[in-house]
N, CA, C, O and CB atoms as a CASP TS submission, in Angstrom:
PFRMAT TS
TARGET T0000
AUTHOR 0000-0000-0000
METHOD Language model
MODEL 1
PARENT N/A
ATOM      1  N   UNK     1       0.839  -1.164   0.000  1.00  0.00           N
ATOM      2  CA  UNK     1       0.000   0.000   0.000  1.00  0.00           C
ATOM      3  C   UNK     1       0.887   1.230   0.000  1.00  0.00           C
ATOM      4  O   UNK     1       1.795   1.373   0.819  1.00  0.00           O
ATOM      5  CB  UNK     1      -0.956  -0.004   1.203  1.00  0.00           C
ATOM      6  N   UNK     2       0.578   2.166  -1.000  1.00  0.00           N
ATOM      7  CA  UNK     2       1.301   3.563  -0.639  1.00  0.00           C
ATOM      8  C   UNK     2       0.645   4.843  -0.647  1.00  0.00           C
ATOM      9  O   UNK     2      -0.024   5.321  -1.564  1.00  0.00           O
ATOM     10  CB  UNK     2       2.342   3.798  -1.502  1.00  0.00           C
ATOM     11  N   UNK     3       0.885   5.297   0.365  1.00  0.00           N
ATOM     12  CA  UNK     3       0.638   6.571   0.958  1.00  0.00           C
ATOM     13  C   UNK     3       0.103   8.053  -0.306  1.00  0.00           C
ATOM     14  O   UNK     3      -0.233   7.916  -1.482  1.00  0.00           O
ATOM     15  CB  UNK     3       2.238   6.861   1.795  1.00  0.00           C
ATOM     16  N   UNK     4       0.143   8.570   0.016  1.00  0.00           N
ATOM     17  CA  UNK     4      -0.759   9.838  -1.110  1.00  0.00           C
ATOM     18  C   UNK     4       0.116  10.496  -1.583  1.00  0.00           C
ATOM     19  O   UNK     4      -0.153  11.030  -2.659  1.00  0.00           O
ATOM     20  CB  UNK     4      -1.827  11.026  -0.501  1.00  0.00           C
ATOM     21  N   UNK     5       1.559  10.739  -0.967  1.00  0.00           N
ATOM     22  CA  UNK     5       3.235  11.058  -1.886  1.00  0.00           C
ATOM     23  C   UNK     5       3.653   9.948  -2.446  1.00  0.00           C
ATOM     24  O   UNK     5       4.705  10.065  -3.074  1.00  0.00           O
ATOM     25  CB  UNK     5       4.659  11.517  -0.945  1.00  0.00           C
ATOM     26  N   UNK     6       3.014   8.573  -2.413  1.00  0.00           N
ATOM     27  CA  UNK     6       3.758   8.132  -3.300  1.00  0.00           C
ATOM     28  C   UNK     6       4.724   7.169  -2.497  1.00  0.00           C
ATOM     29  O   UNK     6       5.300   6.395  -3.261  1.00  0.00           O
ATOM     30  CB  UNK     6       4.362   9.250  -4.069  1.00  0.00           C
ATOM     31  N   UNK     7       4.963   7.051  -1.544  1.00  0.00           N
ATOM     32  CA  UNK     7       5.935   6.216  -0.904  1.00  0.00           C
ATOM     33  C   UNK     7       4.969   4.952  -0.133  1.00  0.00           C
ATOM     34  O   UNK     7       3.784   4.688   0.069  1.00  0.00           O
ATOM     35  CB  UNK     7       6.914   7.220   0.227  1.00  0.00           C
ATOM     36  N   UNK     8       6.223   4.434   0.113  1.00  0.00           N
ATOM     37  CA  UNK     8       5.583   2.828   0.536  1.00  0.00           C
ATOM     38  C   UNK     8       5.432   3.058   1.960  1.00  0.00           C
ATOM     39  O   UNK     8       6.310   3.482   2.710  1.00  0.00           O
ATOM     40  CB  UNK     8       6.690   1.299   0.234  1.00  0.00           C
ATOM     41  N   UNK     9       4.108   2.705   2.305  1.00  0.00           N
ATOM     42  CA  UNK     9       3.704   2.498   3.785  1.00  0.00           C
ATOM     43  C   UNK     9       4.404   1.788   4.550  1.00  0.00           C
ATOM     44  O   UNK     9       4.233   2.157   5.712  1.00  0.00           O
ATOM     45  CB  UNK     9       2.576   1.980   3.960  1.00  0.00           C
ATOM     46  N   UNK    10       5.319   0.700   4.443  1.00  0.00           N
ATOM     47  CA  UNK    10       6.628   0.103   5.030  1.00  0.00           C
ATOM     48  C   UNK    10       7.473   0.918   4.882  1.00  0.00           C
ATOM     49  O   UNK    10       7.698   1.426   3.784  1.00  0.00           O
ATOM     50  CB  UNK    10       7.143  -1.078   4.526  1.00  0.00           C
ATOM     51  N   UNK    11       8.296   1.296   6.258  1.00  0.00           N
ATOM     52  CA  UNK    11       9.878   1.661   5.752  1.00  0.00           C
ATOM     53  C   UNK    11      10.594   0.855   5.674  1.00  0.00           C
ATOM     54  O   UNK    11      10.492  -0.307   6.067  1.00  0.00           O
ATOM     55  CB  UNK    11      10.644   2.442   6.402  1.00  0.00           C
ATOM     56  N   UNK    12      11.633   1.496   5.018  1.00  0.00           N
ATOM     57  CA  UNK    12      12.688   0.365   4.191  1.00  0.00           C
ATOM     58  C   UNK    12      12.617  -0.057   3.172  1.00  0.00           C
ATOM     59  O   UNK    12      13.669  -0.378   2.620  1.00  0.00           O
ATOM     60  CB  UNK    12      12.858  -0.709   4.577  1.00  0.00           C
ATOM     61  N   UNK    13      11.487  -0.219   2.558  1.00  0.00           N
ATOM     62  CA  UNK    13      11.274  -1.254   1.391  1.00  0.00           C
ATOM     63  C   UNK    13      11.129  -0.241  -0.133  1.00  0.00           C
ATOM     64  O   UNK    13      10.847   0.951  -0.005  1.00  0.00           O
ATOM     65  CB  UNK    13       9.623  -2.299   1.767  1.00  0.00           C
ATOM     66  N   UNK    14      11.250  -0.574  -0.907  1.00  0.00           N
ATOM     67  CA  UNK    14      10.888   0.137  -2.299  1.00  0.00           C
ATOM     68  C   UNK    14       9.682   0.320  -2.506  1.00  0.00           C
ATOM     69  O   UNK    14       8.956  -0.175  -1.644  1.00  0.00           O
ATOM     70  CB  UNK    14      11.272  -0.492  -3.438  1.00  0.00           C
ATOM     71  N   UNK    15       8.898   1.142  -3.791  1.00  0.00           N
ATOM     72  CA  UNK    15       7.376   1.423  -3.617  1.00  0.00           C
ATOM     73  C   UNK    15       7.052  -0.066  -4.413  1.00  0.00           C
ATOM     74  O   UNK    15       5.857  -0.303  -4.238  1.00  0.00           O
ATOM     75  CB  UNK    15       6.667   3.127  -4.460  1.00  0.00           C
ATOM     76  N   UNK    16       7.325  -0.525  -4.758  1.00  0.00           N
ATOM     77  CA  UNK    16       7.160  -1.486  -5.117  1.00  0.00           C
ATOM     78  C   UNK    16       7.027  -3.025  -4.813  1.00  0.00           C
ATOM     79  O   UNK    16       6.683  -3.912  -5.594  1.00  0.00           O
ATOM     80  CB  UNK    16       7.630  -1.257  -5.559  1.00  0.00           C
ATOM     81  N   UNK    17       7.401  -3.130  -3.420  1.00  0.00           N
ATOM     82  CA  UNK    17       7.638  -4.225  -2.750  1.00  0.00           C
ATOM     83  C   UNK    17       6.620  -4.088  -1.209  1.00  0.00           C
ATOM     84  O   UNK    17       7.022  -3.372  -0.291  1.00  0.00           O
ATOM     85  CB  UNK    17       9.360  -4.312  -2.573  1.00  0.00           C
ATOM     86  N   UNK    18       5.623  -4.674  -1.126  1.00  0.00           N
ATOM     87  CA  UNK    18       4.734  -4.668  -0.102  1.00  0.00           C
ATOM     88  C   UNK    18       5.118  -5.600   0.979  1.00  0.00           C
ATOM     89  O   UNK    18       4.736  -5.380   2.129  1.00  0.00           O
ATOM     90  CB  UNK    18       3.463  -4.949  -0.587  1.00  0.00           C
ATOM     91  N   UNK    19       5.988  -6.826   0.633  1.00  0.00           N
ATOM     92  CA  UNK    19       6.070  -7.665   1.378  1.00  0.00           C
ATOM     93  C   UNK    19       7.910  -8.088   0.986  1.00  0.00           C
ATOM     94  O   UNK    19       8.667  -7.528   0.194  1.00  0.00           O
ATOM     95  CB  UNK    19       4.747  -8.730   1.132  1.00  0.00           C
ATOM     96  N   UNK    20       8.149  -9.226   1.865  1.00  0.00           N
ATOM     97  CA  UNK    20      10.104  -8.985   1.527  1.00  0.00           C
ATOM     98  C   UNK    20       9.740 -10.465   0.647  1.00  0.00           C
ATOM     99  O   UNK    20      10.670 -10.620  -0.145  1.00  0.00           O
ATOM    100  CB  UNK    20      11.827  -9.122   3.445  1.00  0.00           C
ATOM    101  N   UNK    21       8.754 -11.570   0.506  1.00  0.00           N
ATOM    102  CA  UNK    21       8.953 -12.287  -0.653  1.00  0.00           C
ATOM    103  C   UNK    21       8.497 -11.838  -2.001  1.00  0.00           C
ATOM    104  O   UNK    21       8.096 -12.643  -2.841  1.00  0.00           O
ATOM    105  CB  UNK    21       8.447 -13.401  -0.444  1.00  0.00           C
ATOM    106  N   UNK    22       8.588  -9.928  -2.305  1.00  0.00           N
ATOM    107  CA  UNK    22       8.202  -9.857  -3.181  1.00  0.00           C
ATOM    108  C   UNK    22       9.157  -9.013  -4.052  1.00  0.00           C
ATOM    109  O   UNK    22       8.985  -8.559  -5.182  1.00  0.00           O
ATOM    110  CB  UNK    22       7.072  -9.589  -2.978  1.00  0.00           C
ATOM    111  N   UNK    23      10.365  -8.917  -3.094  1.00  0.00           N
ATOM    112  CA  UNK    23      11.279  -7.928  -3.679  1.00  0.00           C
ATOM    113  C   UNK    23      12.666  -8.701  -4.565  1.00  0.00           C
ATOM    114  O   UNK    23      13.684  -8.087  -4.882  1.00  0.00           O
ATOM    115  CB  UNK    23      11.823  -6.947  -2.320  1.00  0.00           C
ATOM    116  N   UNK    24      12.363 -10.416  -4.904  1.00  0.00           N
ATOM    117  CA  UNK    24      13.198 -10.766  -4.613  1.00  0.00           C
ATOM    118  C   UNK    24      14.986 -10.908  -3.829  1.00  0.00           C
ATOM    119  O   UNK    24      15.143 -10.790  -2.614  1.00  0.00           O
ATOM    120  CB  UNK    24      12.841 -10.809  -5.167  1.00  0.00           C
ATOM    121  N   UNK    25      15.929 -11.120  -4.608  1.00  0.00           N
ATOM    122  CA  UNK    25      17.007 -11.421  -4.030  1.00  0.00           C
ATOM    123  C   UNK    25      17.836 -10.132  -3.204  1.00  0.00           C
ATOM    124  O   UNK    25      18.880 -10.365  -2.594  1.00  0.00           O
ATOM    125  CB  UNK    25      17.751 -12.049  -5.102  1.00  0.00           C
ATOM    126  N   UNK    26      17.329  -8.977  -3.258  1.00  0.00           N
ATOM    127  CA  UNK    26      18.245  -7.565  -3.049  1.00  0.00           C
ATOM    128  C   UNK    26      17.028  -7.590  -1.029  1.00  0.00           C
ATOM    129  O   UNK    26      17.274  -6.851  -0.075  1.00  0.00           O
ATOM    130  CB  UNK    26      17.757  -5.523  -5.011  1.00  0.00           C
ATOM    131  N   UNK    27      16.066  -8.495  -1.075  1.00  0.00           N
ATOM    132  CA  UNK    27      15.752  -7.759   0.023  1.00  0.00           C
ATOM    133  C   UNK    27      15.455  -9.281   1.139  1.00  0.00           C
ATOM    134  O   UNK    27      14.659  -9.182   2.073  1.00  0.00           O
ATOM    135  CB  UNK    27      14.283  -6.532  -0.363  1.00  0.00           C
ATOM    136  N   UNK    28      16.165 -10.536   0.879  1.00  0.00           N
ATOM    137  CA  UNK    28      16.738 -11.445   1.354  1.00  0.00           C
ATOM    138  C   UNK    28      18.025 -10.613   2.433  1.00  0.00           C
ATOM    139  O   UNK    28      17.897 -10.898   3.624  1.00  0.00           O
ATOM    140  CB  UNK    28      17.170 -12.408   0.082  1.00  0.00           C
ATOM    141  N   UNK    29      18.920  -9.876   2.171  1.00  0.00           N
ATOM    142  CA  UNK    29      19.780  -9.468   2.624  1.00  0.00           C
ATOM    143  C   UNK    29      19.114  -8.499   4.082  1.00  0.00           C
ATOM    144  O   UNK    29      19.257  -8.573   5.302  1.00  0.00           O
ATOM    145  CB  UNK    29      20.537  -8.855   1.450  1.00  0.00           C
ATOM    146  N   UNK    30      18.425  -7.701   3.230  1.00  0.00           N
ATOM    147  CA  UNK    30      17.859  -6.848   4.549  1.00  0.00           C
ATOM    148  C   UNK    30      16.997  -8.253   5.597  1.00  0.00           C
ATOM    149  O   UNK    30      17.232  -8.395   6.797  1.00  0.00           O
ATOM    150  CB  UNK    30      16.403  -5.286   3.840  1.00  0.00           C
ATOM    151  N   UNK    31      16.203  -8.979   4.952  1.00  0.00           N
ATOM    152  CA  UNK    31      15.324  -9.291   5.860  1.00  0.00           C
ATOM    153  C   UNK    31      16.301 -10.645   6.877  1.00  0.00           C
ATOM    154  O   UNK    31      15.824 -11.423   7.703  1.00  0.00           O
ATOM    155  CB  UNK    31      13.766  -9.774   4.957  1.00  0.00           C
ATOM    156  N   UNK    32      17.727 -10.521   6.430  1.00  0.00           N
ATOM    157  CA  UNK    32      18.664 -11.451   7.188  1.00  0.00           C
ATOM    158  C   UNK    32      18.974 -10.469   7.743  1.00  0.00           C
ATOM    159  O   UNK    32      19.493 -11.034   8.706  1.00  0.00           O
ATOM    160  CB  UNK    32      19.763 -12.344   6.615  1.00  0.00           C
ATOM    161  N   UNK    33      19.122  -9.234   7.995  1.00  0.00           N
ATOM    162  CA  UNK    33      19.424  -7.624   8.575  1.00  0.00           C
ATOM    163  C   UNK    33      18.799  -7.888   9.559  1.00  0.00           C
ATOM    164  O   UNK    33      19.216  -8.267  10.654  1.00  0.00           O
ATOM    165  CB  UNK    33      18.919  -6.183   7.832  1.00  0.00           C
ATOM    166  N   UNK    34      17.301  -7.613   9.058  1.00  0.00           N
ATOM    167  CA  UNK    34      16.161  -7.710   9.741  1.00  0.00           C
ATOM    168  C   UNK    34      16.245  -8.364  11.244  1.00  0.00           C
ATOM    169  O   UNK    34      16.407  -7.805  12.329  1.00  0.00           O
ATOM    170  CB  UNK    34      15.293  -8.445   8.877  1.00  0.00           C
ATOM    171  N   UNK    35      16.101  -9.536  10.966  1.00  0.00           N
ATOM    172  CA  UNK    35      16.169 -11.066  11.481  1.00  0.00           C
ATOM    173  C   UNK    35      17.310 -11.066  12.908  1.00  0.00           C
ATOM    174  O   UNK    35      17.281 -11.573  14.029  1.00  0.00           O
ATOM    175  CB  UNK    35      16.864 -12.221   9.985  1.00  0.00           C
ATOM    176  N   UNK    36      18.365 -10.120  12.070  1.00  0.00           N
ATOM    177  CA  UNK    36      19.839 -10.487  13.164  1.00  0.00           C
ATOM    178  C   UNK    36      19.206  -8.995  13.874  1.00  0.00           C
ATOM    179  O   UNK    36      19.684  -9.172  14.995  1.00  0.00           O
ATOM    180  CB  UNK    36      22.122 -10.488  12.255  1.00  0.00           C
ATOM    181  N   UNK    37      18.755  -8.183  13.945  1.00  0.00           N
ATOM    182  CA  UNK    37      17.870  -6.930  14.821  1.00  0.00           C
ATOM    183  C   UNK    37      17.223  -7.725  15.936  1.00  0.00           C
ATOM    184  O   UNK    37      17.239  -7.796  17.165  1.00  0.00           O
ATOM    185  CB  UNK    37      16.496  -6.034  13.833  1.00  0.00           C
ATOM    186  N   UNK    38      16.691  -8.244  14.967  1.00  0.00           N
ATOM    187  CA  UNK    38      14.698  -8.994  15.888  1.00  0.00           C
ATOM    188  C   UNK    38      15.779  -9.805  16.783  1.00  0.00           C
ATOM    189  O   UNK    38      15.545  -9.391  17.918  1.00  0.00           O
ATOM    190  CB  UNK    38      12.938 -10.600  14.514  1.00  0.00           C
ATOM    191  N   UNK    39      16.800 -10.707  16.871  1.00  0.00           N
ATOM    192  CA  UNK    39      17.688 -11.705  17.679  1.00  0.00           C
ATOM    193  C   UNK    39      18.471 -10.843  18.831  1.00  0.00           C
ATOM    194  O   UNK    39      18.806 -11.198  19.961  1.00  0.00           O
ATOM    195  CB  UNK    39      18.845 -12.512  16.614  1.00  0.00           C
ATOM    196  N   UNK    40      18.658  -9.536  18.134  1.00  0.00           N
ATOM    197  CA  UNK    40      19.979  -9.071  19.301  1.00  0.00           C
ATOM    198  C   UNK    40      18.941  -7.925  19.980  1.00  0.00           C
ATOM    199  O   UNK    40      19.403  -7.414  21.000  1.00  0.00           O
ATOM    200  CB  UNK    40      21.887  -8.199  18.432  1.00  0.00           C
ATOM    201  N   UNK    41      17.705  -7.479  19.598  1.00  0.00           N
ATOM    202  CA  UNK    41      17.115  -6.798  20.766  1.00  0.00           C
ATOM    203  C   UNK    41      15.934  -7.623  21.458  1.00  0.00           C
ATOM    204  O   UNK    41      15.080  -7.136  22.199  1.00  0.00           O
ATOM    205  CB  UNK    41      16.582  -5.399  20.303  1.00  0.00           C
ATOM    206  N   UNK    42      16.052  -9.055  21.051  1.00  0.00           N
ATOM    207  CA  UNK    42      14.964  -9.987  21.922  1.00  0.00           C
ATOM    208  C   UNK    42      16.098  -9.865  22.658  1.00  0.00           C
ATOM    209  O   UNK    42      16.008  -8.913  23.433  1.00  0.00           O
ATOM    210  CB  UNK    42      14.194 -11.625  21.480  1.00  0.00           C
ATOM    211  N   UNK    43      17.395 -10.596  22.744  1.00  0.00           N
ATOM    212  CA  UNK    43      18.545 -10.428  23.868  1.00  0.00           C
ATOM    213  C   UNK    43      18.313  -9.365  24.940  1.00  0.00           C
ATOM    214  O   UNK    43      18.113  -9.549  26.141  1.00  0.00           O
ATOM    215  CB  UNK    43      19.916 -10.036  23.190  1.00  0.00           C
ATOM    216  N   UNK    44      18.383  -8.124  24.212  1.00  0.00           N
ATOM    217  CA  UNK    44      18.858  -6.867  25.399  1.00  0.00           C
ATOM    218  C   UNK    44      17.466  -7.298  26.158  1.00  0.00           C
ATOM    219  O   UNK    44      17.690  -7.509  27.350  1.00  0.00           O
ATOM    220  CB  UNK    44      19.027  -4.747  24.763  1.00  0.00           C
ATOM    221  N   UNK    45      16.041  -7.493  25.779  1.00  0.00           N
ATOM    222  CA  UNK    45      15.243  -7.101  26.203  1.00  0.00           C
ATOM    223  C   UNK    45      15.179  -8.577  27.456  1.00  0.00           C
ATOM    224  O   UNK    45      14.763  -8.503  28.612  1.00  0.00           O
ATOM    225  CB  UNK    45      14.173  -6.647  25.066  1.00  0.00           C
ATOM    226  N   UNK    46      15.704  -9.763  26.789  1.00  0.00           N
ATOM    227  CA  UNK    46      15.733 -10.625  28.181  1.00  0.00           C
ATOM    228  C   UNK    46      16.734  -9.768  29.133  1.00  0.00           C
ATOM    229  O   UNK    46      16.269  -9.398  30.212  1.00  0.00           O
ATOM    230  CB  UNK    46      16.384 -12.374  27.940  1.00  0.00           C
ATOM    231  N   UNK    47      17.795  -9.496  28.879  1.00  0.00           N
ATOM    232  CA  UNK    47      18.949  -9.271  30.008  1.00  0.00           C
ATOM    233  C   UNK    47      18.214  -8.153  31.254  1.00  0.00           C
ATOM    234  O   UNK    47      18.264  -8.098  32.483  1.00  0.00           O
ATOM    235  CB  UNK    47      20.574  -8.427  29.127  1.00  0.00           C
ATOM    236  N   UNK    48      17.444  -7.233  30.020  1.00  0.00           N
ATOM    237  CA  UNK    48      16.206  -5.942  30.786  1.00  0.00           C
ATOM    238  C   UNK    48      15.187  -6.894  31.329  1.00  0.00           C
ATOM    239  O   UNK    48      14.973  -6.582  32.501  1.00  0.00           O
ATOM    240  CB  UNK    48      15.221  -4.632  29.474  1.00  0.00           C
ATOM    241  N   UNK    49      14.612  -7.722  31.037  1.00  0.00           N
ATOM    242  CA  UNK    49      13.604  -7.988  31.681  1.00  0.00           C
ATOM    243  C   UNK    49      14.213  -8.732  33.191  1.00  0.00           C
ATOM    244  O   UNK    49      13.716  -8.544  34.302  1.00  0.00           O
ATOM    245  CB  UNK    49      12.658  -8.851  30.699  1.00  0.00           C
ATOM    246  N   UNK    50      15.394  -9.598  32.888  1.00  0.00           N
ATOM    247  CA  UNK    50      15.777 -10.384  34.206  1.00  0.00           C
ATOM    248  C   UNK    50      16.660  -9.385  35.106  1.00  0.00           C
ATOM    249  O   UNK    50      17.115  -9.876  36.139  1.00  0.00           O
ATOM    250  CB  UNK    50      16.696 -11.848  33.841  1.00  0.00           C
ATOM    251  N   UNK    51      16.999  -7.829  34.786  1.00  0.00           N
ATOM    252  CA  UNK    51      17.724  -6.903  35.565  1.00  0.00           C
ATOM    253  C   UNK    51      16.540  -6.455  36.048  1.00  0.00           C
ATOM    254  O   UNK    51      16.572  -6.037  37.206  1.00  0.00           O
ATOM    255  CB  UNK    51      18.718  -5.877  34.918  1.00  0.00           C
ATOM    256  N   UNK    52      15.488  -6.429  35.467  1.00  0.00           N
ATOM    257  CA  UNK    52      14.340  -5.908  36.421  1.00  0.00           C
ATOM    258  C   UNK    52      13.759  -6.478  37.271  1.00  0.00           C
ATOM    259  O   UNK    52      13.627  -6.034  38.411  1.00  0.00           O
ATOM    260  CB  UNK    52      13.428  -5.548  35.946  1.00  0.00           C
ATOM    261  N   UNK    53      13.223  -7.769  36.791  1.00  0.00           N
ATOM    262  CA  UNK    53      13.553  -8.917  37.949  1.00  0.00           C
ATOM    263  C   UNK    53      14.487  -8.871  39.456  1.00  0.00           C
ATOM    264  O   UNK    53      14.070  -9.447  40.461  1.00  0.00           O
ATOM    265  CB  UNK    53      14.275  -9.935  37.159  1.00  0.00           C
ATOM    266  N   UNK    54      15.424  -8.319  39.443  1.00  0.00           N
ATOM    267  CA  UNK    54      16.472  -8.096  40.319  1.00  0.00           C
ATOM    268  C   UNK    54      16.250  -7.260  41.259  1.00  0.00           C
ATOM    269  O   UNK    54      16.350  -7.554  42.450  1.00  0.00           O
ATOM    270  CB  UNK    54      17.491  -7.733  39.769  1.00  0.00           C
ATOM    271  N   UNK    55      15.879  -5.969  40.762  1.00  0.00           N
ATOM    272  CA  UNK    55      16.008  -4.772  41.112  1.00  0.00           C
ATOM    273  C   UNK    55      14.199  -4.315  41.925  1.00  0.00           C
ATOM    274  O   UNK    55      13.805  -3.554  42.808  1.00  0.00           O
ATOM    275  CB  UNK    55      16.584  -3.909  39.575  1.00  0.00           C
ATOM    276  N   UNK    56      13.530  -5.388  40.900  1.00  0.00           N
ATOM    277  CA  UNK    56      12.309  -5.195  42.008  1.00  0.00           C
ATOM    278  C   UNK    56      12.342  -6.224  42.960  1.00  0.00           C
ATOM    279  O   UNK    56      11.752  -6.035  44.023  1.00  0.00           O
ATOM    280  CB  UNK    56      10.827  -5.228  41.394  1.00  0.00           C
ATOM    281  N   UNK    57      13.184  -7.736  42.674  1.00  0.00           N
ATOM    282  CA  UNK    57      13.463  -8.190  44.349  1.00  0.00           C
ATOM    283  C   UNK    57      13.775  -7.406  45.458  1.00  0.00           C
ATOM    284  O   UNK    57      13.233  -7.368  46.563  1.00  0.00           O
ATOM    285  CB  UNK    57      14.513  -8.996  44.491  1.00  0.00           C
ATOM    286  N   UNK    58      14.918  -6.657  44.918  1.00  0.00           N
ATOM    287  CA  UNK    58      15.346  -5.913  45.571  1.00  0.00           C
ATOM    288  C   UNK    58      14.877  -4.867  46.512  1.00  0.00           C
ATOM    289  O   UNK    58      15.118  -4.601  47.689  1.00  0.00           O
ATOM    290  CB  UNK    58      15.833  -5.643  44.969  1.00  0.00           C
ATOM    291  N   UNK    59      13.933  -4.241  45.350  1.00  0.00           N
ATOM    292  CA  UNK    59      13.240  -3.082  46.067  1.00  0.00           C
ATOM    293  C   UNK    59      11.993  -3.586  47.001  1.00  0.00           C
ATOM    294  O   UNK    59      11.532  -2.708  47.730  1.00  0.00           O
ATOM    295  CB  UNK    59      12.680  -2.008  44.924  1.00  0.00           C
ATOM    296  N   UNK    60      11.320  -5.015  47.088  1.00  0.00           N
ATOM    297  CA  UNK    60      10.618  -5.530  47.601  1.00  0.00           C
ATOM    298  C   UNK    60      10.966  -5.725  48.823  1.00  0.00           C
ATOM    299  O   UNK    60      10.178  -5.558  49.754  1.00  0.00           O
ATOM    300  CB  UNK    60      10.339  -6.321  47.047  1.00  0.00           C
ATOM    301  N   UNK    61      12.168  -6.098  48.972  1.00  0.00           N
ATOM    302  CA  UNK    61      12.963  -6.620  50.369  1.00  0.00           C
ATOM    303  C   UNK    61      13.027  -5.205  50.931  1.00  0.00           C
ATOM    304  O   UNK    61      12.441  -4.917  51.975  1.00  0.00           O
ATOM    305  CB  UNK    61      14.703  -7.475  50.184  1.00  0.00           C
ATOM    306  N   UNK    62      13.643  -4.444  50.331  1.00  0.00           N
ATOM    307  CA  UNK    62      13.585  -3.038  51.277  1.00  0.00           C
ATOM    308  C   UNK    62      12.016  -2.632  51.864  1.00  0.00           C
ATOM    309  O   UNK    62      11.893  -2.105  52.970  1.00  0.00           O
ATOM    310  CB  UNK    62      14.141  -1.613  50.225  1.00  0.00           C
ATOM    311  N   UNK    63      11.356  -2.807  51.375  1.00  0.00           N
ATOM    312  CA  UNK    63       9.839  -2.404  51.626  1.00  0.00           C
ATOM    313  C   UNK    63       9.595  -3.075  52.896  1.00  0.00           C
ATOM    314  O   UNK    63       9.281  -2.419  53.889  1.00  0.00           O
ATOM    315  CB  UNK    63       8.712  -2.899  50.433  1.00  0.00           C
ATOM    316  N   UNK    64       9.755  -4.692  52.933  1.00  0.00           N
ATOM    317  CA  UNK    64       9.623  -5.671  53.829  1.00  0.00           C
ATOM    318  C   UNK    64      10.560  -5.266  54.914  1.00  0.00           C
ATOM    319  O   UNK    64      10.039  -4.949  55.983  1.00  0.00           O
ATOM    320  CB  UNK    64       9.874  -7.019  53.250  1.00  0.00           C
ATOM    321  N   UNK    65      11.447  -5.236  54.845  1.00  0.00           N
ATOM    322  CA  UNK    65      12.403  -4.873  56.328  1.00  0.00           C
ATOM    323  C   UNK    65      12.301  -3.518  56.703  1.00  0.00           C
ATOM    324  O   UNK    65      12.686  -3.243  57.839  1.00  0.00           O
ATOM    325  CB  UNK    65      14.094  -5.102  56.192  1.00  0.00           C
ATOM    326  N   UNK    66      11.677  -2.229  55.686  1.00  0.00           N
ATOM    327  CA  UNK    66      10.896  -1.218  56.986  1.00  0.00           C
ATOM    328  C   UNK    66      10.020  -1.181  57.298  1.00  0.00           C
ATOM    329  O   UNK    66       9.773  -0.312  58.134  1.00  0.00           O
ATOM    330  CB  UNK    66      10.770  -0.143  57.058  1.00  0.00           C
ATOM    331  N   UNK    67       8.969  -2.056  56.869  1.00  0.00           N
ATOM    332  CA  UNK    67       7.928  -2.339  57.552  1.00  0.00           C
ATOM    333  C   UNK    67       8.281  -3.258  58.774  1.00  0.00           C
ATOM    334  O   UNK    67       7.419  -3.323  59.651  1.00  0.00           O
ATOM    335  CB  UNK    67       6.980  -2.886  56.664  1.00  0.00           C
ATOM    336  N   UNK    68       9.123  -3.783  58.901  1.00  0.00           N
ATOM    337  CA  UNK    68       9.187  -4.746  59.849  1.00  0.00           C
ATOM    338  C   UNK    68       9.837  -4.005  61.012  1.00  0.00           C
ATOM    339  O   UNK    68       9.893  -4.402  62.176  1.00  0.00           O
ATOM    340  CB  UNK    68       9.933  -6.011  59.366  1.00  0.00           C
ATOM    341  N   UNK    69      10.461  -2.535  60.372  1.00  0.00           N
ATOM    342  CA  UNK    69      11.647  -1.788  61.750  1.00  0.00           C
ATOM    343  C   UNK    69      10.483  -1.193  62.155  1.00  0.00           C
ATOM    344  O   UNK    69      10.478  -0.450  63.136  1.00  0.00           O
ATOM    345  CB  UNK    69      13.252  -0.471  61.396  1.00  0.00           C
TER
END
């Protein structure tokens, strides 16, 4: 689908290419781009999710031991 200037409602892609099995072989590369993105910020976002994990143990225990002083 493209927009009313003329450009493709996806970024990244050409006006011509709606989907990445349609751009053939030039957009294999990006969507291996793609792919190695989607892998290394699922990562950060475990390491964030289990540092938060931590940090609200953390802050839980403090809660618990002034309630308890």
């Amino acid at each position: 689908m493209t927009s009313s200037d003329g450009s493709s409602s996806k970024k990244g892609l050409p006006m011509s290419c709606s989907r990445v099995e349609d751009c053939g072989d030039s957009s294999k590369g990006k969507a291996m781009m793609w792919g190695s993105e989607v892998e290394e910020l699922s990562e950060r976002l475990k390491i964030l999710e289990e540092e938060t994990q931590i940090m609200e143990e953390a802050f839980f225990g403090s809660l618990e031991e002034r309630k308890i002083q």
